[in-house]
Backbone bond lengths (Angstrom), bond angles and torsions (degrees), N, CA, C in turn:
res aa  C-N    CA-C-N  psi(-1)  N-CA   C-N-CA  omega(-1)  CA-C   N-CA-C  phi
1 X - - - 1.450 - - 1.518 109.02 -
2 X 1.634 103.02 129.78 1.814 82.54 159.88 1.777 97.68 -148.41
3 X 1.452 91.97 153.23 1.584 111.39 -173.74 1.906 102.83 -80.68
4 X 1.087 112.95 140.62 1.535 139.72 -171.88 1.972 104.10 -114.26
5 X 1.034 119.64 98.28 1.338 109.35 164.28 1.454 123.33 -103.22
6 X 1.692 95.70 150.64 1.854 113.26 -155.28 1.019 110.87 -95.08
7 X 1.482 141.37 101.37 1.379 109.75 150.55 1.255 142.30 16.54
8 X 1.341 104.86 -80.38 1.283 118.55 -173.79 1.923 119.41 -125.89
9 X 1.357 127.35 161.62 1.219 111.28 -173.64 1.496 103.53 -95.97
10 X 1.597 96.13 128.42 1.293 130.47 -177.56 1.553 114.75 -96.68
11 X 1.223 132.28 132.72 1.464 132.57 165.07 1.598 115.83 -107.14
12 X 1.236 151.84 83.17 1.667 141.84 -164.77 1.650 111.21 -92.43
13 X 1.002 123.86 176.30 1.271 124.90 178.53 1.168 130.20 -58.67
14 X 1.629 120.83 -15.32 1.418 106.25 160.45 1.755 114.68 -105.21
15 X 1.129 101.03 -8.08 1.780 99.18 170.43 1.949 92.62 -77.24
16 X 0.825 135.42 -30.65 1.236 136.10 -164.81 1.528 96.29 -83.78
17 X 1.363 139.60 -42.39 1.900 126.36 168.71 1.150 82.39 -70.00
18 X 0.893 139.91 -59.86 2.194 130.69 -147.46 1.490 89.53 -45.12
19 X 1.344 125.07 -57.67 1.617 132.42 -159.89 1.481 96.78 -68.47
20 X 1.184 116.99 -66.10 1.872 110.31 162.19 1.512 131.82 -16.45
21 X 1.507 102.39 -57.05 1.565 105.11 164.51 0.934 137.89 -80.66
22 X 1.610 120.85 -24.28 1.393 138.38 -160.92 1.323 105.63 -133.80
23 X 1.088 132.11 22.49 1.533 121.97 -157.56 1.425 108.00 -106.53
24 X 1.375 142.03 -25.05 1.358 125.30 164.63 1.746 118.76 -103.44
25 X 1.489 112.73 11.23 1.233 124.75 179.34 1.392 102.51 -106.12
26 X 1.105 110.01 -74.26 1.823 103.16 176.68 1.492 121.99 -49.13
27 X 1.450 106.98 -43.32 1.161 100.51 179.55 1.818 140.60 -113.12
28 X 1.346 86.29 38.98 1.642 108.09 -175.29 1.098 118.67 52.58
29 X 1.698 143.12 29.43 1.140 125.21 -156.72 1.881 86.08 -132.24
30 X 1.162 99.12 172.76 1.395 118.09 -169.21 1.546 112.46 -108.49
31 X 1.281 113.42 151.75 1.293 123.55 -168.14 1.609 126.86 -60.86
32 X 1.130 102.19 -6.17 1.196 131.06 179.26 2.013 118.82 -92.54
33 X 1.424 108.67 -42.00 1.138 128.29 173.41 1.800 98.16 -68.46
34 X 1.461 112.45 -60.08 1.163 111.74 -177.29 2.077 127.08 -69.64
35 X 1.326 89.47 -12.63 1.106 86.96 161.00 1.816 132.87 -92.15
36 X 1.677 103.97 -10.63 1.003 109.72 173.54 1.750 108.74 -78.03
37 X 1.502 116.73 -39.29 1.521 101.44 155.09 1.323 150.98 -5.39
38 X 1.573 89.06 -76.12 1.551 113.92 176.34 1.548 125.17 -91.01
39 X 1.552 106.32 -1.36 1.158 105.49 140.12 2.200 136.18 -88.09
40 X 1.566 89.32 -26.24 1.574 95.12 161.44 1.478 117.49 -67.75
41 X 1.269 110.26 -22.59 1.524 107.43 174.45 1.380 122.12 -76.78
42 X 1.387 124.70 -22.73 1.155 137.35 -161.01 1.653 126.28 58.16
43 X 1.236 101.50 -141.66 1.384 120.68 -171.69 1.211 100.19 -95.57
44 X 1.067 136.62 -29.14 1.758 140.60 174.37 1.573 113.23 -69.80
45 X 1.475 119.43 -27.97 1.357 132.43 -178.92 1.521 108.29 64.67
46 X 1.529 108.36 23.63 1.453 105.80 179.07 1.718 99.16 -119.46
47 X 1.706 97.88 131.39 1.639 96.32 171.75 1.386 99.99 -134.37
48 X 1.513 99.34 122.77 1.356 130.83 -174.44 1.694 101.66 -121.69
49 X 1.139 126.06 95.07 1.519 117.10 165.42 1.432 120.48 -136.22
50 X 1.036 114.58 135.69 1.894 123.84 -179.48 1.822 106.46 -79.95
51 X 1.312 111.61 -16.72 1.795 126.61 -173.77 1.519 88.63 -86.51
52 X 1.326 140.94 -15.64 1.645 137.13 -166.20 1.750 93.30 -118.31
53 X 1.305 121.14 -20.44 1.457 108.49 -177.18 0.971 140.72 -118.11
54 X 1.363 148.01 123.19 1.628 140.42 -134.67 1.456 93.33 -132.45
55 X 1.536 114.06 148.02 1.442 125.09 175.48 1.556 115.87 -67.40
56 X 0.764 130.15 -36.16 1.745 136.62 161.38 1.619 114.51 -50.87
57 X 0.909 122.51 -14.00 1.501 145.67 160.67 1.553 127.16 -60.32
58 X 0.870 106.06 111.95 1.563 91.57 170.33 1.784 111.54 -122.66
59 X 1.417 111.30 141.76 1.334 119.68 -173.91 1.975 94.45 -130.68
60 X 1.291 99.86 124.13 1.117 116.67 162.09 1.510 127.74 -123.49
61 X 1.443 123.22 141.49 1.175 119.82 173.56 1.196 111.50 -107.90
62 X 1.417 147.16 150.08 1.507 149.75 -140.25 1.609 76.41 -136.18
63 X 1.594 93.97 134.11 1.586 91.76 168.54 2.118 88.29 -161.95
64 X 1.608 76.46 159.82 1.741 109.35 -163.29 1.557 101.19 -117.00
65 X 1.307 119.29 141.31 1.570 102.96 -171.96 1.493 134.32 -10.66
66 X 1.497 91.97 77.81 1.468 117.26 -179.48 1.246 124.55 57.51
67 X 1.791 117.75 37.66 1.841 106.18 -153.98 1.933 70.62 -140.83
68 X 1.018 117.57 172.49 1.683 123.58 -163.54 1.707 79.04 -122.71
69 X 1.010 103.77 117.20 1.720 128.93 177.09 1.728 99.09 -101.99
70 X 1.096 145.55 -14.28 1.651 134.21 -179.16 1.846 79.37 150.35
71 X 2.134 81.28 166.33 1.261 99.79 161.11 1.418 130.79 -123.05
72 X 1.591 128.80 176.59 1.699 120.67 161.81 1.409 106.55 -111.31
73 X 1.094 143.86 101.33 1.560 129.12 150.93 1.711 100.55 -79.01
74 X 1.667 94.50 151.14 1.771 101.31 -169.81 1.776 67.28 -148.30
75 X 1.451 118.34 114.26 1.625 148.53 -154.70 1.778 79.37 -115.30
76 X 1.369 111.58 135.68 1.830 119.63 171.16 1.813 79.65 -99.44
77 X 1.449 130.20 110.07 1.698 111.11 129.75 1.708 109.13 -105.47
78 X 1.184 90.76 173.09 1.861 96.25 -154.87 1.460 121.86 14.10
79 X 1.566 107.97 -84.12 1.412 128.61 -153.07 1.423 97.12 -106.30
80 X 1.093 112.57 -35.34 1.670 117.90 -178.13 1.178 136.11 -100.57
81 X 1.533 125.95 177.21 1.278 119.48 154.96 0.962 137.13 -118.84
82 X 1.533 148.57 105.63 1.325 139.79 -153.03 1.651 110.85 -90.81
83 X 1.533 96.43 149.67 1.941 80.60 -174.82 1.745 96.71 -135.94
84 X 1.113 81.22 138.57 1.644 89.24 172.10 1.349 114.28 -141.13
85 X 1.376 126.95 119.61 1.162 151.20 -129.89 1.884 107.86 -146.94
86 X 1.291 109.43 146.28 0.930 113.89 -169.18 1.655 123.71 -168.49
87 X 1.033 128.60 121.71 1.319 120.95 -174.74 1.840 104.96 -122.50
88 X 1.117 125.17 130.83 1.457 147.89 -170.04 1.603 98.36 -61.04
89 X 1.880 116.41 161.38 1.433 104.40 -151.93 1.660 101.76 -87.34
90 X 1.615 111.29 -17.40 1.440 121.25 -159.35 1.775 97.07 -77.56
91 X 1.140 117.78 -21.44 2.092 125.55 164.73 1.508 120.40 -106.59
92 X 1.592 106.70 29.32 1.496 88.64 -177.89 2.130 96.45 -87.45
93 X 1.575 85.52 177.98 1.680 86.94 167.56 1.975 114.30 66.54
94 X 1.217 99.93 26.92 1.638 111.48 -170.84 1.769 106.60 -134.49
95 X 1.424 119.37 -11.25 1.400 121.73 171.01 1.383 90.48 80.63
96 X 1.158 127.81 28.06 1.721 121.75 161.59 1.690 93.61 -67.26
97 X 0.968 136.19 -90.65 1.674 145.23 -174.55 1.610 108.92 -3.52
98 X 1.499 94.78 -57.15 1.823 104.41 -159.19 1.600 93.78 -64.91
99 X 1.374 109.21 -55.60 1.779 122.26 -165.42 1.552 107.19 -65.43
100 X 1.238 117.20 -45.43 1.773 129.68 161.88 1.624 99.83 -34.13
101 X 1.361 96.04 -75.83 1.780 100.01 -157.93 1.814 94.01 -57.60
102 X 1.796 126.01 -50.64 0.822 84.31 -171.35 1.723 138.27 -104.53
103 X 0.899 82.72 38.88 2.167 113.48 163.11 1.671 93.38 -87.68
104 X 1.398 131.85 -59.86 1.304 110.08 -159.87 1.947 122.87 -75.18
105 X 1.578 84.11 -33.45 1.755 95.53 151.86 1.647 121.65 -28.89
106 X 1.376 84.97 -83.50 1.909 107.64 170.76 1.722 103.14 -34.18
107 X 1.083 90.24 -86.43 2.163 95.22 -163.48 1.524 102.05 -63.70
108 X 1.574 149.89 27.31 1.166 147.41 -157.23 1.451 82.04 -136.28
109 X 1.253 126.93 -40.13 1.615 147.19 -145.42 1.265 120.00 55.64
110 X 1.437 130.75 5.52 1.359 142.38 -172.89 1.296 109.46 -51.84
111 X 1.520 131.17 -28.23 1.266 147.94 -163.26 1.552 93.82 -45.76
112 X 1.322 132.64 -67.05 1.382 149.83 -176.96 1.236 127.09 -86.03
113 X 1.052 124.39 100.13 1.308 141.53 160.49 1.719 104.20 91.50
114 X 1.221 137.27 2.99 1.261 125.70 -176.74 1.812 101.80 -110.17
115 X 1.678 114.87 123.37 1.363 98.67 173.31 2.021 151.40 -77.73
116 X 0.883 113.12 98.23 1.542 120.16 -149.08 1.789 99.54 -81.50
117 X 1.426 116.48 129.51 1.486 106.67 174.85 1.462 97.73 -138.40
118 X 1.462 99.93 158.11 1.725 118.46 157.19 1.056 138.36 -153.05
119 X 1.239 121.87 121.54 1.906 115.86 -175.23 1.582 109.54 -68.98
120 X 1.107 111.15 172.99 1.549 149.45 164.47 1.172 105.71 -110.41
121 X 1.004 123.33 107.68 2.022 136.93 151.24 1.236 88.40 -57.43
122 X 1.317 95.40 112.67 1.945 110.35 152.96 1.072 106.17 -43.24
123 X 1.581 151.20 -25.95 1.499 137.11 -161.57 1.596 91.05 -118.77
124 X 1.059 149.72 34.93 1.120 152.29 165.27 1.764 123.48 -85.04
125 X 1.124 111.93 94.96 1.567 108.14 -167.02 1.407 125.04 -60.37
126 X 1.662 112.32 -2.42 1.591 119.44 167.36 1.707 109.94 -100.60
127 X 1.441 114.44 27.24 1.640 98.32 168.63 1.069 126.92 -49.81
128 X 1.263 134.65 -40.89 1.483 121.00 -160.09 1.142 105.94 -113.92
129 X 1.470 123.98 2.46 2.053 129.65 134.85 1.010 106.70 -46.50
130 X 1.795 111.87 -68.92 1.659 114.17 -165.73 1.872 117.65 -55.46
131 X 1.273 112.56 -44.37 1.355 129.23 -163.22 2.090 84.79 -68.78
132 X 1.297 139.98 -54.25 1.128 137.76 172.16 1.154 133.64 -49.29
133 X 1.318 105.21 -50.71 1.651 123.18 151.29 1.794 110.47 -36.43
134 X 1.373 116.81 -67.94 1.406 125.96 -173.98 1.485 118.47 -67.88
135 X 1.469 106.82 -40.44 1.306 95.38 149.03 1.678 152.95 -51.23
136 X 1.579 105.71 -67.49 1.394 105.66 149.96 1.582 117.75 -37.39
137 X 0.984 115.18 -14.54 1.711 86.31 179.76 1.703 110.67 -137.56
138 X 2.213 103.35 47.90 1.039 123.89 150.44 1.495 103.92 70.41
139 X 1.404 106.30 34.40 1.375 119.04 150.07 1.425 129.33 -89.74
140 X 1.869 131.90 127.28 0.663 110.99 -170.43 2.162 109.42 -118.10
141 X 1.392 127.38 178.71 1.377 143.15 -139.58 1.875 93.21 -109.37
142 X 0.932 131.00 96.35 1.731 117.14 -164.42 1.286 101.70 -140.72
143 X 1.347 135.48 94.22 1.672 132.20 -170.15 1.373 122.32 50.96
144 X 1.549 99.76 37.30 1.632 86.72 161.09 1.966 99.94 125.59
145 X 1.863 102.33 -50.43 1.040 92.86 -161.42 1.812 99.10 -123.13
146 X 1.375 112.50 162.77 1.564 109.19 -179.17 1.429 106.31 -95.15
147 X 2.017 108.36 151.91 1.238 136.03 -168.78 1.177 124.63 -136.63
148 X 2.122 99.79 119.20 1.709 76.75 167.71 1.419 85.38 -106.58
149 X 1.723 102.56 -174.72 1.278 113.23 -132.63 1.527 126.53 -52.16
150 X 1.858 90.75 108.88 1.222 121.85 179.95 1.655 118.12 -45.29
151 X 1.178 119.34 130.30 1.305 111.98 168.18 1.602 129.38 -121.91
152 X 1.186 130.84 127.89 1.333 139.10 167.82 1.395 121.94 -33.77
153 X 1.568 136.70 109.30 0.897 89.92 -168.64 1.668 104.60 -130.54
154 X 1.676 108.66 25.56 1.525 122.19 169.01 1.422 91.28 -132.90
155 X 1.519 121.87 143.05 0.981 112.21 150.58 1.752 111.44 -138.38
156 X 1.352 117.22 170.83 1.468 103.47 -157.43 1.901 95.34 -104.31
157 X 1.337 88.40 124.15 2.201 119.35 -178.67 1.401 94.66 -74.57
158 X 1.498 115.77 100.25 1.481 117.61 156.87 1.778 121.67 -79.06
């Protein structure tokens, strides 16, 4: 396997059914969010935009003799990094996810010292993929949502 990083965030025709089937269950978002998607994508079902993508960003596509098996985006907001990850239904169950995320860790450099998190939508039919996935690769379970290395970021001055 090796991870490919994008410029910019890309959506293609099979990340675009994946979001069709899975798109407000896996990924916590509302019908409304997802419909603004697939209307930015248009009729081409391709979303290519530089106005959606920031250099602090990293977008990777995971690919298997040269064919795009899922992706990792690892999103900078403020302090963190959010990751949302995904592997397509025709490669699930092959450890593309675990080895993906942790290749994109590595070449992102996030591994060290920068804090990376991601929820699980309770209605998400890959929980206990995702929660395995994040584990193996030294993620940890902290109010709700998983952390790599979590950071404190009040603590109480006696």
């Amino acid at each position: 396997m090796e991870i490919v990083r994008q410029p910019i965030r890309q959506i293609d025709e099979i990340e675009y059914e994946h979001f069709k089937k899975y798109g407000q269950s896996s990924y916590g978002m509302s019908a409304e969010e997802l419909k603004g998607i697939f209307v930015e994508m248009g009729e081409e079902q391709v979303y290519s935009a530089d106005a959606h993508s920031y250099g602090e960003d990293f977008y990777y596509d995971l690919r298997v003799d040269g064919q795009v098996v899922g992706k990792v985006l690892l999103l900078k907001l403020a302090r963190v990094y959010q990751l949302d990850l995904m592997v397509f239904d025709p490669f699930k169950d092959k450890g593309y996810a675990t080895e993906g995320l942790r290749l994109a860790l590595e070449q992102s450099d996030l591994k060290e010292g920068h804090t990376v998190r991601a929820g699980i939508p309770p209605t998400s039919p890959h929980q206990e993929a995702v929660r395995h996935v994040l584990e193996k690769n030294g993620f940890e379970k902290r109010n709700g949502l998983y952390y790599l290395n979590f950071k404190k970021r009040y603590v109480i001055n006696h």
